[in-house]
MITINU-935535 format. One line per field, with one value per residue (C-alpha): z, x, y; residue in three letters; residue number from 1. Coordinates in nm, 2 decimals, m for minus. Last residue first. Layout:
BEGIN
pz <- c(Z ...)
px <- c(X ...)
py <- c(Y ...)
type <- c(ALA ...)
seq <- c(NUM ...)
# end
This chain:
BEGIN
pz <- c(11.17 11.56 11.70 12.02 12.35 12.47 12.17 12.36 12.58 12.18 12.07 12.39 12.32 11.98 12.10 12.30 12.04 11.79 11.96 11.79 11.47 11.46 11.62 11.30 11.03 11.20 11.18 10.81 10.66 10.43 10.69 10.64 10.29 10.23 10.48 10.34 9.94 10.08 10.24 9.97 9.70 9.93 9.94 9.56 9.22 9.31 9.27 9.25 9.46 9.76 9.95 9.92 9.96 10.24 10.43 10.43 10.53 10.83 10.93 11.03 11.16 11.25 11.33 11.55 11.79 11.91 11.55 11.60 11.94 11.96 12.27 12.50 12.67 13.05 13.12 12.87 13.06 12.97 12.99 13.27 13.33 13.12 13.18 13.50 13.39 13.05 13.07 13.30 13.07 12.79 13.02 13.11 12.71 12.62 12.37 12.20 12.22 12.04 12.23 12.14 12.23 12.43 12.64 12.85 12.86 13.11 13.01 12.86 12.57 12.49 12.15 12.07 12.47 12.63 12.34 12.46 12.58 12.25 12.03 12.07 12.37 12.26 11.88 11.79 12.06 12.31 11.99 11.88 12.24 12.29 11.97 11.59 11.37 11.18 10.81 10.67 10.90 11.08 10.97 11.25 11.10 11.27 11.59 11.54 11.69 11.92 11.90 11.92 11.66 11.68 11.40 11.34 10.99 10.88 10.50 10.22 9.94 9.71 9.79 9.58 9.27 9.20 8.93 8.94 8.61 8.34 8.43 8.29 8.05 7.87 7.86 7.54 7.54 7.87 7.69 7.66 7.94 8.29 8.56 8.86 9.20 9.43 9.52 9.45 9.68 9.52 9.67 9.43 9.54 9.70 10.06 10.37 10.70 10.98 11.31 11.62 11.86 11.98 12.19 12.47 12.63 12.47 12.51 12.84 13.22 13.33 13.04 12.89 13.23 13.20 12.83 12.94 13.23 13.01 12.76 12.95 13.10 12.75 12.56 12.85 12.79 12.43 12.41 12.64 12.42 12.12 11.89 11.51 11.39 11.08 10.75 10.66 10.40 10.19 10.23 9.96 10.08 10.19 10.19 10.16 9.84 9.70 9.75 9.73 9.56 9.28 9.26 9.20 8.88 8.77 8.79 8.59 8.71 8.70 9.08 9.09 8.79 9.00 9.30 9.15 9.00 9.37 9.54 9.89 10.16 10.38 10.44 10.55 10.62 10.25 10.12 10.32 10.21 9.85 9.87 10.07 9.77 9.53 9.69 9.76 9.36 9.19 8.87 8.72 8.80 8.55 8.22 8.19 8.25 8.52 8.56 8.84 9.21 9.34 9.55 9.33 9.10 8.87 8.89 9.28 9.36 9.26 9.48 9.76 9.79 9.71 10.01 10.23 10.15 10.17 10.51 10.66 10.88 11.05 11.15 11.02 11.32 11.03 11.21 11.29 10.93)
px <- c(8.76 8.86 9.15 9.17 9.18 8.95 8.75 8.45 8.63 8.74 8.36 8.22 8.49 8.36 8.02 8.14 8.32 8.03 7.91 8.19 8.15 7.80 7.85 8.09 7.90 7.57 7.88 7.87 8.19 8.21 8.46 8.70 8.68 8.76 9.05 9.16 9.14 9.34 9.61 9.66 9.71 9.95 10.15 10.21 10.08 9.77 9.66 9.30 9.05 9.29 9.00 8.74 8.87 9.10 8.83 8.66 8.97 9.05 8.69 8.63 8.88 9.12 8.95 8.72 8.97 8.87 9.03 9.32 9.41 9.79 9.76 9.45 9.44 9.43 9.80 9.88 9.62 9.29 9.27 9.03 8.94 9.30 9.60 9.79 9.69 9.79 10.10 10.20 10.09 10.30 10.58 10.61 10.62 10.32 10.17 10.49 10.57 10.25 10.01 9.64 9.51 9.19 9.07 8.77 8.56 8.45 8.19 8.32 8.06 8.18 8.35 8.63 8.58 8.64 8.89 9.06 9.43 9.38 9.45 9.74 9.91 9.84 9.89 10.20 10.42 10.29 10.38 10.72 10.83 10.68 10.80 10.62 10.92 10.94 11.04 10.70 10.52 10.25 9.91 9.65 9.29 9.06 8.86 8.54 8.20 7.94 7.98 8.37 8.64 9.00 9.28 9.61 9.80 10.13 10.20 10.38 10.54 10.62 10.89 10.90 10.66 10.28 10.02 9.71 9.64 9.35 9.12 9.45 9.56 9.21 9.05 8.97 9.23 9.10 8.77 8.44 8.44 8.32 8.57 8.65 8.74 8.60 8.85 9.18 9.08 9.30 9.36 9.60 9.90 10.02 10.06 9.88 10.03 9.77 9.75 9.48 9.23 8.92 8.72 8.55 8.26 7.95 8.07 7.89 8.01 7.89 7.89 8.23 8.41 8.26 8.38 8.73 8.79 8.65 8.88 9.19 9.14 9.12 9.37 9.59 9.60 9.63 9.94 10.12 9.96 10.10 9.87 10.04 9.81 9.60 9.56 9.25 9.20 8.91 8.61 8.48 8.14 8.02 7.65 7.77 7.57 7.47 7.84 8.05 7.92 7.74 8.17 8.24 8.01 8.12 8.49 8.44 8.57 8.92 8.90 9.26 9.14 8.81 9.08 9.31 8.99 8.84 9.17 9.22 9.26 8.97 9.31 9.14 8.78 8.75 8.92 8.70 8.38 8.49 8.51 8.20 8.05 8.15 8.02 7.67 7.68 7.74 7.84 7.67 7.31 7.11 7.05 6.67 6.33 6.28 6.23 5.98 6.10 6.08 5.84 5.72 5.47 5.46 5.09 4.98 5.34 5.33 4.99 5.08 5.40 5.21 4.96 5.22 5.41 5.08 5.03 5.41 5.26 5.06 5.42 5.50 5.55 5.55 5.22 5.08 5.11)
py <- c(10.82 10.68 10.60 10.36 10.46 10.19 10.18 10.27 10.56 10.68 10.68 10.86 11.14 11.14 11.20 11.46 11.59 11.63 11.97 12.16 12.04 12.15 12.45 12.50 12.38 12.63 12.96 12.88 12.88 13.24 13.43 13.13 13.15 13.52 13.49 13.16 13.34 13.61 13.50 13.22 13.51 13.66 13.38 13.41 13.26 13.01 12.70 12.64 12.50 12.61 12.82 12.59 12.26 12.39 12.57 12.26 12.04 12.28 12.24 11.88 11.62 11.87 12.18 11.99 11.85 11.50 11.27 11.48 11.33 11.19 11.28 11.34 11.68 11.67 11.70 11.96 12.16 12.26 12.58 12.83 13.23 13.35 13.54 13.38 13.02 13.02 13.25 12.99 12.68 12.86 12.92 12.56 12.45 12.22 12.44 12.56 12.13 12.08 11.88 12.03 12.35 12.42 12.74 12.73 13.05 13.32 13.57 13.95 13.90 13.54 13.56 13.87 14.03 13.67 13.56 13.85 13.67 13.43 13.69 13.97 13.77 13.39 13.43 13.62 13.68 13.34 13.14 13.33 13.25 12.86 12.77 12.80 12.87 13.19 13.14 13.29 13.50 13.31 13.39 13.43 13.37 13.59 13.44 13.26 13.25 13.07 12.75 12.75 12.78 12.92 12.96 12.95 12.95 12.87 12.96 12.73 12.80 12.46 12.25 11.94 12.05 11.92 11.94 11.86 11.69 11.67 11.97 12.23 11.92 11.94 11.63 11.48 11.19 11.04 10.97 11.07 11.35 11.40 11.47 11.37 11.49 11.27 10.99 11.14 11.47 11.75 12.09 12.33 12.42 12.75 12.54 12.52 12.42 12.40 12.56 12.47 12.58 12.51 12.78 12.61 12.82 12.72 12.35 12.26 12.27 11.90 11.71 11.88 11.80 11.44 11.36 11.56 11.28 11.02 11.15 11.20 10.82 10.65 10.89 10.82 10.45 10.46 10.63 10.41 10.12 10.26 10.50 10.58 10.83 10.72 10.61 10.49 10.15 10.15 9.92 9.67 9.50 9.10 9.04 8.66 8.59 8.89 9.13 8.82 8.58 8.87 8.98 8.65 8.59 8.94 8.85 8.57 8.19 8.03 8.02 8.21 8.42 8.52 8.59 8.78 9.00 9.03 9.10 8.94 9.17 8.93 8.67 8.35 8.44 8.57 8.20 8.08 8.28 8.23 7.80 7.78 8.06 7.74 7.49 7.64 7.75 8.04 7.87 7.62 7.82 7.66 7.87 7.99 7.84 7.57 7.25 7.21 7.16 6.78 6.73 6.41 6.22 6.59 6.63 6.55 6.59 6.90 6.97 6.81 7.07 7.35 7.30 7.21 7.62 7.75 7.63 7.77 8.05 7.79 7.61 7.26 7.00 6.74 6.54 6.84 7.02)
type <- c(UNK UNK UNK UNK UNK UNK UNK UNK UNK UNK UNK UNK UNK UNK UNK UNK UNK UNK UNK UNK UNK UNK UNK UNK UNK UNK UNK UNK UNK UNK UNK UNK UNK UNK UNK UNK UNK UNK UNK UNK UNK UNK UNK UNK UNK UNK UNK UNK UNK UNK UNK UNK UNK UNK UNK UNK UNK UNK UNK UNK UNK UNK UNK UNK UNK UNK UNK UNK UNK UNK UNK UNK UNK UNK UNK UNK UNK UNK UNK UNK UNK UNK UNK UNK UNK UNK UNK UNK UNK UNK UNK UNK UNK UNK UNK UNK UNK UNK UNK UNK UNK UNK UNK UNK UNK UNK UNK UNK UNK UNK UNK UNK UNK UNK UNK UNK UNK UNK UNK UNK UNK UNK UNK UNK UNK UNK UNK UNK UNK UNK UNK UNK UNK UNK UNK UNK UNK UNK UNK UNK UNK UNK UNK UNK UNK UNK UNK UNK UNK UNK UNK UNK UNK UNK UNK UNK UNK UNK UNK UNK UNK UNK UNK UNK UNK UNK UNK UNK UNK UNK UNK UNK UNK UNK UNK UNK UNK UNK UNK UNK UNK UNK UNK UNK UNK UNK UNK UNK UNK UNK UNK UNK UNK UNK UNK UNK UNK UNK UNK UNK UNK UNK UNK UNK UNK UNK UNK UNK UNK UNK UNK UNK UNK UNK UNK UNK UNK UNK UNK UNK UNK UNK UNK UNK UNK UNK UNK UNK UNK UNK UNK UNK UNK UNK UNK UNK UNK UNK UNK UNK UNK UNK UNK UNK UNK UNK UNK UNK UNK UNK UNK UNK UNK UNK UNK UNK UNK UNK UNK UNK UNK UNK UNK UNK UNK UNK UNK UNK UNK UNK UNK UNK UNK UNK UNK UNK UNK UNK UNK UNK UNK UNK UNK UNK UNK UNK UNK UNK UNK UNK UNK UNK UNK UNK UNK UNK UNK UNK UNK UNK UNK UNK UNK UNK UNK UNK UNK UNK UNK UNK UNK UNK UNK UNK UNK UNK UNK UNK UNK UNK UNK)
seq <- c(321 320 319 318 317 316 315 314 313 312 311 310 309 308 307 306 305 304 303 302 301 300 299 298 297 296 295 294 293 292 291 290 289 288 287 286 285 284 283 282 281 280 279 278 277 276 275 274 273 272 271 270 269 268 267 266 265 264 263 262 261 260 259 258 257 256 255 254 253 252 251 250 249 248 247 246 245 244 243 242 241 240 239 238 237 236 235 234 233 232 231 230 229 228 227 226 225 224 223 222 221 220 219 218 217 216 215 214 213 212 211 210 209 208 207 206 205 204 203 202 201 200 199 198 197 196 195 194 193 192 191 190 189 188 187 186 185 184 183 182 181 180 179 178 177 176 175 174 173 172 171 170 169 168 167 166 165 164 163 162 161 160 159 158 157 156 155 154 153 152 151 150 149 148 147 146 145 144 143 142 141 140 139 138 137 136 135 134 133 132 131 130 129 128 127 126 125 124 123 122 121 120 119 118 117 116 115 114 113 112 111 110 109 108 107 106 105 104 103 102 101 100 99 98 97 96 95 94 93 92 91 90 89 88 87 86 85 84 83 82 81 80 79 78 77 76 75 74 73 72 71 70 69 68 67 66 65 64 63 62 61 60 59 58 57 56 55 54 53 52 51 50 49 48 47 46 45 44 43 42 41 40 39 38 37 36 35 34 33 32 31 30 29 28 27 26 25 24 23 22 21 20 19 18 17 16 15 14 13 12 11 10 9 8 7 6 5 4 3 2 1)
# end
């Protein structure tokens, strides 16, 4: 072991060397049971991990056929070999450079606002178009049967027509509470007027009294042009304690507002499990559904955006999932 520079930790392995070549004649491994590997060889995951390094979109079965091999054979390469796994594409907001520049300073400005004052006070808000038809995740809903041919049509296919009804829908969410869902009659468009008529005057202007006890709160709304308008950010600072500013929110920012990259999709799920006949219907089933989320999945949402600010300042501005 001295004269080889072997490590103590290694002994065993000297021992069993002098040993088989004590009663084989040489170090040599020992024939062993069991086909030879032929297959997943040295060469052969060199070959893979280039052709990986080279375009990493490449398909595993075009691939296997490419290198005239099984898929199985490549796919223990990949996955055993070079510790390599499949991940799914996102789609996400386009973000320019522009863009990302004042997502990185709003949100280091907003990341240290939120330090220093807390979240107890910041009602999120935000609308969201839902529809009559039926929610349907392609990845997770499934259904168990023996074959395709088995399946009831009603489990078998989500069906899906050009214009279904649709119903506009406001909300807020802090970590203390909830306002009432705020649905938009149907063909009124969301301006500055019809926004300030039907959501900031009859519900946002006692948010204090609704979900702080009469204690001042911070109001927040994304970009929207009815939330950017001039007399919306008047209305906003002559009627409520403190807003952040269509200057101080990050754009192109649904990845920061709780709502959107937590709630609205559970109260989807829930609510739109099955299609239904009328508007009314909807109405109904999201006011039921949205009474029934616990207030703990909301405080919980709530208090992730600071660590989601945090995320964007370390991508520079960039999206995050």
């Amino acid at each position: 072991m001295k004269l080889l520079k072997i490590p103590q930790t290694r002994r065993n392995f000297v021992i069993r060397t002098i040993k088989r070549f004590n009663e084989t004649g040489g170090v040599m491994d020992r024939a062993r049971t069991g086909h030879p590997i032929s297959i997943t060889t040295v060469k052969m995951r060199k070959v893979v991990r280039s052709r990986v390094w080279r375009n990493p979109q490449r398909s595993i079965r075009k691939m296997a056929k490419e290198l005239k091999i099984s898929r199985g054979s490549l796919q223990t390469i990949v996955k055993r070999d070079l510790g390599l796994f499949s991940f799914k594409k996102w789609k996400v907001h386009f973000l320019s450079d522009k863009i990302k520049t004042k997502r990185l300073s709003r949100s280091k400005v907003l990341h240290t606002r939120f330090a220093a004052q807390g979240l107890d006070q910041v009602p999120f808000s935000d609308e969201k178009l839902f529809t009559v038809e039926q929610a349907f995740n392609r990845q997770n809903d499934r259904i168990l049967s023996k074959s395709t041919s088995t399946i009831p049509d009603e489990y078998r296919y989500v069906k899906r027509v050009q214009k279904p009804l649709s119903l506009m829908v406001w909300a807020g969410v802090s970590s203390v509470g909830r306002t009432p869902l705020v649905f938009v009659p149907a063909g009124v468009k969301i301006n500055a007027a019809t926004y300030n008529e039907l959501i900031l005057q009859p519900t946002v202007k006692d948010l204090d009294e609704m979900m702080f006890e009469n204690q001042p709160f911070i109001f927040q709304q994304d970009g929207a042009p009815a939330h950017t308008a001039n007399c919306t950010q008047e209305w906003l600072r002559t009627n409520i304690p403190d807003f952040i500013s269509k200057v101080e929110w990050p754009p192109s920012s649904p990845d920061l507002n709780p709502l959107d990259f937590s709630v609205w999709s559970i109260l989807e799920s829930s609510a739109s499990s099955k299609s239904h006949n009328s508007i009314e219907s909807l109405k109904q089933s999201l006011t039921r559904e949205w009474e029934k989320i616990p207030q703990e999945m909301l405080r919980t949402a709530v208090w992730a955006v600071p660590g989601r600010l945090k995320a964007v300042i370390k991508k520079k501005g960039g999206y995050i999932e």
